[in-house]
C-alpha positions in Angstrom: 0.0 0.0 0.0 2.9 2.5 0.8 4.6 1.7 -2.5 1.0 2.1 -4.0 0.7 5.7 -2.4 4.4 6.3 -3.5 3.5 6.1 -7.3 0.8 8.4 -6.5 3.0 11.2 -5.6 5.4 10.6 -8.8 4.6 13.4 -11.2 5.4 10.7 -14.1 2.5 8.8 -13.2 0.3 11.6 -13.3 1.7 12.7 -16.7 1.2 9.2 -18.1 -2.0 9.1 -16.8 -3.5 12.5 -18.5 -2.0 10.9 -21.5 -3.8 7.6 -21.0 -7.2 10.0 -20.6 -6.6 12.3 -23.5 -5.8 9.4 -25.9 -9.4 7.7 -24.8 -10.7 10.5 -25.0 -9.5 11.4 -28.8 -10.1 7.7 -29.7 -13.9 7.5 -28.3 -14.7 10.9 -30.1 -13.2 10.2 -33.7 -14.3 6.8 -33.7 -18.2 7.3 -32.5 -19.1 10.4 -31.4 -18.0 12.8 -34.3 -20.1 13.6 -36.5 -20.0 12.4 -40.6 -18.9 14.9 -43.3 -22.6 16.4 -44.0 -23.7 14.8 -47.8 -21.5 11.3 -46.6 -23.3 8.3 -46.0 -25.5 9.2 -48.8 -28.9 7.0 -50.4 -30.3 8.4 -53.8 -33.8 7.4 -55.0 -34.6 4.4 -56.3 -35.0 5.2 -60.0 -36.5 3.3 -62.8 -34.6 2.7 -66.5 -34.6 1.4 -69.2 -30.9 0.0 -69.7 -27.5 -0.1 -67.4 -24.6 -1.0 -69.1 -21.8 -3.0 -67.6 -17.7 -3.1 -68.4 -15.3 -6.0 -67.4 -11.6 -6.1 -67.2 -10.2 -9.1 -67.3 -6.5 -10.8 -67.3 -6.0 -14.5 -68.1 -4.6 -17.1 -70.3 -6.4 -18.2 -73.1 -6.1 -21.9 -73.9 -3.0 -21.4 -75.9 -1.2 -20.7 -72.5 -0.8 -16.6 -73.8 -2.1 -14.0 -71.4 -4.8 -12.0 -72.3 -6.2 -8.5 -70.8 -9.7 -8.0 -71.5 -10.1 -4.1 -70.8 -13.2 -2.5 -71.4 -13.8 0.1 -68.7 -11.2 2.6 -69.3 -12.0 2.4 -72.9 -15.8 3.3 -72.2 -14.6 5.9 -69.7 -12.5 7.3 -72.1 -15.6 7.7 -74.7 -17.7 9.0 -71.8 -14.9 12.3 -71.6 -14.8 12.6 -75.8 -18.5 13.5 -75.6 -18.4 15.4 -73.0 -18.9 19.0 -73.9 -20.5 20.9 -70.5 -19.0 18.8 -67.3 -17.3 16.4 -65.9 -17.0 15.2 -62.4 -14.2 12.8 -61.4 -13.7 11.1 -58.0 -11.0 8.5 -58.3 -8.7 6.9 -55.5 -5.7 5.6 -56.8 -4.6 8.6 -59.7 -1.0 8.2 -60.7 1.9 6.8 -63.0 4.9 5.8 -60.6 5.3 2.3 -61.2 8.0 -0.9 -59.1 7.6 -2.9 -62.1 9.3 -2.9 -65.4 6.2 -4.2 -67.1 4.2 -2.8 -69.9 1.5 -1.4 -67.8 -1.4 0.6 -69.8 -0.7 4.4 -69.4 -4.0 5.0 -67.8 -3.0 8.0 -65.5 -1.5 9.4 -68.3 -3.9 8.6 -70.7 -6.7 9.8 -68.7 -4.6 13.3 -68.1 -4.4 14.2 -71.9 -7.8 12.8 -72.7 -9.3 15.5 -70.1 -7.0 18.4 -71.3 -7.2 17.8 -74.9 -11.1 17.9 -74.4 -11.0 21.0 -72.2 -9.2 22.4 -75.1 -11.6 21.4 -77.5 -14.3 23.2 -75.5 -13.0 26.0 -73.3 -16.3 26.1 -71.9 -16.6 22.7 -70.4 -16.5 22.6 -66.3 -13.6 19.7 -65.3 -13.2 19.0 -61.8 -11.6 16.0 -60.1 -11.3 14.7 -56.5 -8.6 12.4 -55.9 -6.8 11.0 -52.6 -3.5 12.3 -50.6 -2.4 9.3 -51.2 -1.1 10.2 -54.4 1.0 12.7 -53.0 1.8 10.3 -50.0 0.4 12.9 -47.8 1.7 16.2 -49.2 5.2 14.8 -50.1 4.8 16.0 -53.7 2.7 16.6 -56.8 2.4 14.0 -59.7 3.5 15.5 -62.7 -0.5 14.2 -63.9 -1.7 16.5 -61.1 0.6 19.1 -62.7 -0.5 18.9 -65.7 -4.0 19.0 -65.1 -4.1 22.0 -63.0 -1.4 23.9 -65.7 -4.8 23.2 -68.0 -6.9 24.9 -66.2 -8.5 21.7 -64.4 -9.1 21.5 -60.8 -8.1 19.2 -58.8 -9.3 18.8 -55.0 -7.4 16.4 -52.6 -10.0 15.1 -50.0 -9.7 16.1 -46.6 -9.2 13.1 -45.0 -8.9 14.0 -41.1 -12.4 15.2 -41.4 -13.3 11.2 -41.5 -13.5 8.9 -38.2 -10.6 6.7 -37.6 -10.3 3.3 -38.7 -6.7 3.1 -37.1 -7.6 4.3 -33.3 -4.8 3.2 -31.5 -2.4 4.7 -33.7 -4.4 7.6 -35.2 -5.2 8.7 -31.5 -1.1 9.4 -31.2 -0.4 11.1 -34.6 -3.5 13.5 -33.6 -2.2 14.6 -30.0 1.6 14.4 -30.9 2.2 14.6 -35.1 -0.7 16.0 -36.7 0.1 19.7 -36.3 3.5 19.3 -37.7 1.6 18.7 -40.9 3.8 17.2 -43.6 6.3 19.3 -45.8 8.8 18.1 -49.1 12.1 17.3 -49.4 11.3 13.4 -48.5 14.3 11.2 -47.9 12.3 8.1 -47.0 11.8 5.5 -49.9 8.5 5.8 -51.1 6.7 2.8 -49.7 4.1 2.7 -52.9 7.0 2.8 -56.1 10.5 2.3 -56.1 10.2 4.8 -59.2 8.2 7.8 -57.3 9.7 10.4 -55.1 11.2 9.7 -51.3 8.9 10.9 -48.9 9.5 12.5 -45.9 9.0 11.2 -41.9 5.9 13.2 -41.4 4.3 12.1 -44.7 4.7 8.5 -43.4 3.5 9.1 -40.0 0.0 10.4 -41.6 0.1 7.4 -44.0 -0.3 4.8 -41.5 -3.4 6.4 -40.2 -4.9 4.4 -42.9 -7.5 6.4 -44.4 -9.1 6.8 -47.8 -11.3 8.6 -50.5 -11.8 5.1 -52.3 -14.6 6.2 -54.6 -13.9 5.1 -58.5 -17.0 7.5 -59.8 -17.2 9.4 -63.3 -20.2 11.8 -64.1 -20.9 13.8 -67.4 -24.4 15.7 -68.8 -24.6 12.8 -70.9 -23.6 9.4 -68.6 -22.3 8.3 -64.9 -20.2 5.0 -64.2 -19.5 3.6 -61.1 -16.4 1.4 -61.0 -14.2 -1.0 -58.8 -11.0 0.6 -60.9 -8.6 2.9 -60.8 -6.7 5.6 -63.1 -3.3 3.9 -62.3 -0.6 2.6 -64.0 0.3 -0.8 -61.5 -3.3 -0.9 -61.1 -4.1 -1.5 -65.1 -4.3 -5.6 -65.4 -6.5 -5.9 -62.2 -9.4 -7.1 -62.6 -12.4 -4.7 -62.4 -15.9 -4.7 -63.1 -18.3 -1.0 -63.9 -21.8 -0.1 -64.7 -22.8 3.3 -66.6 -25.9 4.9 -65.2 -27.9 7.6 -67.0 -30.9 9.6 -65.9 -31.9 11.2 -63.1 -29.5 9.1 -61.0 -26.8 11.9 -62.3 -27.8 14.2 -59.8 -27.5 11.8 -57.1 -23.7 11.1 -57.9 -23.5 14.7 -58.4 -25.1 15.6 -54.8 -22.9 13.1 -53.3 -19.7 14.2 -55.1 -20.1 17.9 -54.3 -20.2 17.0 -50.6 -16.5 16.1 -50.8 -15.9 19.4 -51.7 -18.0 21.4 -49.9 -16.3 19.8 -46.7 -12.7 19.5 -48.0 -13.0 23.3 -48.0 -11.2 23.9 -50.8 -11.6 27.3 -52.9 -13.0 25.6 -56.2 -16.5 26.2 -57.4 -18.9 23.1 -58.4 -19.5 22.9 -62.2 -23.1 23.9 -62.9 -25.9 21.7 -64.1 -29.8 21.9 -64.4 -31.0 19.1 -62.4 -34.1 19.3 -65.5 -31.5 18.6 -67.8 -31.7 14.6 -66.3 -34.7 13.7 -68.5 -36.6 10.6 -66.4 -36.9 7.8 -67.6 -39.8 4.5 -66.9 -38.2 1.2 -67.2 -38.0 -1.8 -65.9 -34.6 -1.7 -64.1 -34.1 -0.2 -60.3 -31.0 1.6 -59.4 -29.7 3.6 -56.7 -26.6 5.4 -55.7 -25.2 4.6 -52.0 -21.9 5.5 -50.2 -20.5 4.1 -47.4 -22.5 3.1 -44.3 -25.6 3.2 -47.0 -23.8 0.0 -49.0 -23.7 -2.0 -45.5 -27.1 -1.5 -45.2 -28.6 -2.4 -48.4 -26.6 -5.5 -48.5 -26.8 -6.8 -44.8 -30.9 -6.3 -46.5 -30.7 -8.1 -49.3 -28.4 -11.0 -47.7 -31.4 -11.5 -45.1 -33.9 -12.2 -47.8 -32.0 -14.8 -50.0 -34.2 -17.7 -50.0 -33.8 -21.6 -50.5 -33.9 -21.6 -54.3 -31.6 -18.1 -54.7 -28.2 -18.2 -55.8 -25.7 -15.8 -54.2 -22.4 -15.3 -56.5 -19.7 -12.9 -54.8 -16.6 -11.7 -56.6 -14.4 -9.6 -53.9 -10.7 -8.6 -53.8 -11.5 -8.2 -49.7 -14.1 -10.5 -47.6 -13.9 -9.6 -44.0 -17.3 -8.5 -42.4 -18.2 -10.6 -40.1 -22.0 -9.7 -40.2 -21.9 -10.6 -44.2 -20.4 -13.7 -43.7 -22.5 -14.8 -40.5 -25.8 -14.1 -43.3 -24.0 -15.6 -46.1 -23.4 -18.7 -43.6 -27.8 -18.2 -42.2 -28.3 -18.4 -46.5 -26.8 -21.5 -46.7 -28.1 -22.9 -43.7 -31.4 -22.6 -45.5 -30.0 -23.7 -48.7 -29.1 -21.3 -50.9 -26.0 -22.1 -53.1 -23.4 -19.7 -52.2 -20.9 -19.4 -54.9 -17.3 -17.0 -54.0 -14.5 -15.9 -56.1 -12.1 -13.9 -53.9 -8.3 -12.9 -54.4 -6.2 -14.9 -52.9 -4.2 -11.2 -51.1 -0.7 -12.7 -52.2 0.1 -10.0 -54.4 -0.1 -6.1 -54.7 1.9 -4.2 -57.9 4.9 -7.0 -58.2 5.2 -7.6 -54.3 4.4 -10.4 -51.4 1.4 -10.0 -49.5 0.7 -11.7 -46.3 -3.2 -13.4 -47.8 -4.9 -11.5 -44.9 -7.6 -11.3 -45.1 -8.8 -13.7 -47.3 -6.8 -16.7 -46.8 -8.1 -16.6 -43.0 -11.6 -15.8 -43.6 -11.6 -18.5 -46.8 -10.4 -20.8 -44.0 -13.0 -20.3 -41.4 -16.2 -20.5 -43.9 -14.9 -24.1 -45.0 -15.1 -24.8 -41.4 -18.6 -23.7 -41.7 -19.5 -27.7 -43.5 -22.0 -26.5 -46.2 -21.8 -28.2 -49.3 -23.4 -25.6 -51.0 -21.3 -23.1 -50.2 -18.3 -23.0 -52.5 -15.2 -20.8 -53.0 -12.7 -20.5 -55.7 -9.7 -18.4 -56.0 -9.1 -16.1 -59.0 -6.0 -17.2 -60.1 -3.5 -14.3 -60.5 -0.5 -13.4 -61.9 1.1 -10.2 -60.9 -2.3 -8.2 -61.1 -5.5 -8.5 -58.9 -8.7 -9.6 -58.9 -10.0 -6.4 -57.5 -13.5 -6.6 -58.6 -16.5 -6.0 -55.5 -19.6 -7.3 -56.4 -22.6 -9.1 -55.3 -25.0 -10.8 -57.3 -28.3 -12.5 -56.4 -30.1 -15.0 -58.8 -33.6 -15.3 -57.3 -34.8 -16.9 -60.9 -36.8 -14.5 -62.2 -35.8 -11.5 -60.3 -32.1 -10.1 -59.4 -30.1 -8.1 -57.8 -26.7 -6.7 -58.2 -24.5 -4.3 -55.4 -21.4 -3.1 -57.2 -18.7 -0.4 -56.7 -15.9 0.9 -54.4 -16.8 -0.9 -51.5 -15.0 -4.1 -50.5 -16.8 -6.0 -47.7 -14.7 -5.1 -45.2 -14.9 -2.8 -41.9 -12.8 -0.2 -42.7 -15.3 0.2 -46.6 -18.5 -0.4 -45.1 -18.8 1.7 -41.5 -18.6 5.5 -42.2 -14.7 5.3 -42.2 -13.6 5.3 -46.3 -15.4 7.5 -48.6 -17.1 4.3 -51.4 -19.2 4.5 -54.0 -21.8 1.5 -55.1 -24.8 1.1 -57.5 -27.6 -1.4 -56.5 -29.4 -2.4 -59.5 -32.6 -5.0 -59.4 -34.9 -6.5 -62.2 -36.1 -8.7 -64.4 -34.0 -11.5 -64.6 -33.8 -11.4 -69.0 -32.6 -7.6 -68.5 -29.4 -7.4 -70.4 -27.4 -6.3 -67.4 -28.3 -9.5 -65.5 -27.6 -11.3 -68.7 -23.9 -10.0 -68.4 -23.5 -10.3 -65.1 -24.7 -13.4 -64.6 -23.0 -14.8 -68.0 -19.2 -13.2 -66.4 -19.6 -14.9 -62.9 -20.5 -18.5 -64.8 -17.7 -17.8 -67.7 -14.8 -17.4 -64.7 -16.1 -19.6 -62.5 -16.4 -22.8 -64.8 -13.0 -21.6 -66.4 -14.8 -20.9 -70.5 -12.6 -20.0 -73.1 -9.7 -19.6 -70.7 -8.1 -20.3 -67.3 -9.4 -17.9 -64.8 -10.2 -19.4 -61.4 -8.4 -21.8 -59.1 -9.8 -24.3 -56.1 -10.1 -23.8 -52.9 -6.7 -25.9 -52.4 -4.7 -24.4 -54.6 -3.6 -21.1 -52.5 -5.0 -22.6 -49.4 -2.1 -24.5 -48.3 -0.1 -21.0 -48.4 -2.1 -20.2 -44.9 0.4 -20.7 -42.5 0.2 -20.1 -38.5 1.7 -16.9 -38.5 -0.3 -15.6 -41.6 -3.4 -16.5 -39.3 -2.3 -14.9 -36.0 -1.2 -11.7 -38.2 -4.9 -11.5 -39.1 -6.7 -12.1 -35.2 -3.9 -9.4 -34.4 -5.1 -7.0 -37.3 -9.0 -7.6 -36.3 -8.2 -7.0 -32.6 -6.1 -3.7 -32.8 -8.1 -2.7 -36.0 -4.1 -1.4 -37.7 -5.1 -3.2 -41.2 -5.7 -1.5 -44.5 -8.3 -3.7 -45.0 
């Protein structure tokens, strides 16, 4: 008891323990109580139309043994900005050319920067703005020359504020806010950048921000004319993934509009909005649902649709990340009633020519064969050096479907308020075109048509060793994962 009253009197025990206090308190309030960006966590209205049109990339060998790279989104995103002639609204996450590979990676970065100058050329007139990440800049370590260039042009180009978001890294992010974040972040790196061997050092404060592990993930395009919601991005490593889009038009422009102009309203930066007549969205009657979600508003709508899959439904689940442990307790209720549950996940062994640890998905693949159902399957897309880095679900309930799509893997960190994401949820007739695709992509990788695509369960399982799973209980208990 003495020595107990003689820690008391130490002023190093009081100093720690105001530090203990403030950090609880700074984790509790970014975490919970603080409030969402106003405009985040955004639901459109349902609207009805007539088509949707979805875009696949896809890299694989054909049956000659060659590889092949089936890209179609870029292409149609590119023909989206040639005929545009009043706006266009970007919001993409990954936005840059520096590269660890000596591969011959499509220039989309660069491609993308000339195709929206040389069109703001062609009409002076047209409005060009585009929200990207700090991660391109690691944190305000430097400008890509793209960034450059696009601002040289006349183009603006907002970088989301990303401390306005809650934490998804508390432990740590509760120590860079009392003790690093008002050093901000400066230039002259000297630190090897931890993204490209062939971009810019970075400095100490840069990385210190970095690890709070926080994003603007949205991969969303809007014109007068057309919207697409994609799982892709602008990026030059990023090129072979594997990525899926839909492009939207209608009334459903203003939603991504509405949702996009609240990034910049509350990243405070001096850039004005391009203008747009909300009458200019003519409505349209069909017989295809869609509406636009972000963030916490994509966890709902699927933890909806996962609780109404019946006996005769089929659920089909491409994801580059699976880790939600309320979406895979329903998937697991779904196949308890008997609903065939087919997955296609990455295997998380690879990321732009480097080792990964196969957290999360090796784990979690691991744990829902221990669930017993034999109607509950998973296969592994079988990659190279790219990803599979499509995020989609997709429910067959015969004559009816559904389809949630976008940004958003199913994951904590995408699906509670923490990233900014961006997902269409589309439902219909099951002979709609869109359902057509969809459904004839998931069956054409699964069952390995035309090419060699997908892998069994055993064939990257075996790669799950004991450290691999204690690195991911580690990860879910002190939530410091990018995932």
């Amino acid at each position: 008891m003495k020595k107990l009253k003689n820690i008391y009197r130490k002023k190093w025990f009081w100093l720690l323990l105001v530090i203990a206090v403030t950090l609880s308190f700074v984790i509790a309030y970014h975490t919970s109580w603080k409030s969402l960006p106003e405009g985040t966590n955004f639901a459109g209205r349902v609207h009805s139309v007539n088509d949707i049109e979805f875009y696949k990339d896809l890299t694989y060998e054909n049956e000659a043994g060659q590889t092949v790279n089936e890209l179609e989104t870029f292409d149609e995103m590119f023909k989206m900005i040639s005929e545009a002639k009043e706006f266009i609204v970007l919001d993409m996450f990954l936005f840059n050319s520096y590269t660890s590979e000596d591969r011959d990676f499509v220039p989309l970065a660069s491609e993308l920067t000339n195709r929206l100058i040389e069109q703001k050329e062609k009409h002076p007139d047209l409005e060009v703005l585009f929200i990207t990440d700090q991660v391109n800049t690691v944190y305000g370590s430097y400008v890509p020359e793209e960034i450059k260039k696009l601002r040289d042009s006349g183009i603006d180009v907002v970088m989301t504020d990303l401390n306005q978001l809650r934490d998804s890294n508390p432990l740590y992010s509760s120590i860079w806010r009392v003790f690093f974040s008002w050093m901000g972040t400066g230039d002259n790196g000297w630190i090897p950048n931890p993204f490209a061997s062939e971009a810019p050092d970075v400095t100490l404060r840069s990385y210190l921000k970095l690890l709070n592990i926080k994003a603007n993930h949205r991969k969303v395009i809007v014109t007068e004319n057309a919207g697409m919601v994609s799982t892709g991005n602008p990026h030059e490593e990023s090129s072979f993934h594997e990525n899926v889009a839909f492009k939207v038009t209608g009334p459903i422009l203003e939603d991504l509009l509405i949702a996009e102009k609240a990034v910049l309203e509350y990243s405070k930066e001096d850039v004005k909005f391009p203008t747009y007549d909300p009458e200019q969205f003519k409505e349209e009657e069909g017989p295809i649902n869609t509406q636009y979600l972000t963030e916490g508003k994509i966890y709902e709508a699927i933890l909806d649709e996962l609780e109404q899959v019946k006996e005769e439904d089929t659920i089909w689940l491409g994801m580059f990340y699976l880790a939600d442990r309320k979406i895979i307790d329903l998937i697991d209720k779904a196949a308890d009633r008997g609903t065939e549950v087919n997955i296609i996940l990455d295997p998380n062994t690879m990321a732009f020519g480097n080792k990964k640890t196969g957290v999360p998905n090796l784990p979690v693949a691991a744990e829902i064969q221990k669930l017993g159902h034999d109607n509950m399957n998973i296969k592994w897309y079988d990659i190279n050096k790219e990803q599979y880095h499509t995020k989609m679900l997709y429910v067959d309930s015969g004559e009816d479907r559904m389809i949630i799509a976008g940004s958003a893997n199913f994951t904590r960190r995408n699906l509670s308020n923490l990233n900014l994401e961006s997902n269409l949820k589309i439902s219909g007739p099951a002979d709609e075109e869109v359902f057509q695709e969809v459904d004839e992509y998931f069956k054409r990788i699964w069952n390995n048509e035309d090419g060699h695509y997908t892998a069994d369960y055993e064939e990257y399982q075996d790669q799950l060793t004991t450290l691999r799973y204690i690195t991911y209980h580690l990860q879910k208990w002190s939530w410091f994962t990018t995932y």
